[in-house]
Each structure stands twice: as structure tokens, then as C-alpha cells.
C-alpha positions, 0 to 999 in steps of 0.5 A, a space after each residue: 476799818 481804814 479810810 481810803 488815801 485818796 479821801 485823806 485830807 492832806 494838811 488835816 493837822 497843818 494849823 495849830 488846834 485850840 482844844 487838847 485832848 484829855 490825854 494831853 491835859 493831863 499829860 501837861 499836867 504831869 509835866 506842872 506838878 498839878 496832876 496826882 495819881 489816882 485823880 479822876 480824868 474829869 473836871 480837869 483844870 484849863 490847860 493853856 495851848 502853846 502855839 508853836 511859831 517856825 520862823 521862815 527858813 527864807 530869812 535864815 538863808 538870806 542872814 547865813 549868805 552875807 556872812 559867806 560873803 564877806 568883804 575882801 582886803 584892799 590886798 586881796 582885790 588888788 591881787 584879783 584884778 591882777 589875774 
């Protein structure tokens, strides 16, 4: 049975999680060379969790529009004012 749309929450998953799932311990460590076929799934060593940091988009605007703007010749003005 399906939950209905409007009793979703809609940033369920916005944060970061502190506790992983089985499934993704062991997946991680696969990816570390700690995990061998044919282990039991229980008693899993600690996994660290990464936490994941998105920089603001807002700075990188503001870092990419001053190189767009970049500071005309004394030739340059010259021939603006001119016009």
C-alpha cells in the first residue's frame, strides 16, 4: 500500500542521516577492501558517515561576475566617451 501525496513529507531526506543502513555499510565496505564474501551481515564494523557540504551557489555567482567585469584600457574608455 502506497502513501497518499499530500501526507508526504517533502524534505524527508533534506539533512544529512547519521545512521546507515545495512545495505550501505557493507556497500562502503566493499568500496575499503574490509568486506569478504560470504561474511555474515551482522556485527558489522563502524562505518564513518560522510557528510556531504554543497557550497552556496550565491558565492560562486558573485566570484564568476567581477571576471566578467573586467577593468577596460585607458584606450578603451577613451574611445566610450567619445560616443
Amino acid at each position: 500500500m502506497s502513501i497518499d501525496k499530500s501526507l508526504r513529507r517533502r524534505a524527508s531526506l533534506m539533512r544529512q542521516r547519521s545512521v546507515l543502513t545495512r545495505a550501505e555499510r557493507i556497500k562502503i565496505l566493499q568500496e575499503q577492501d574490509r568486506w569478504t564474501e560470504g561474511r555474515s551481515p551482522f556485527g558489522l564494523p563502524k562505518v564513518r558517515v560522510r557528510k556531504v557540504v554543497l557550497k552556496k551557489a550565491k558565492k560562486a555567482k558573485e566570484e564568476a561576475a567581477p571576471a566578467a567585469q573586467t577593468p577596460a584600457t585607458p584606450a578603451e574608455t577613451k574611445e566610450a566617451k567619445k560616443k
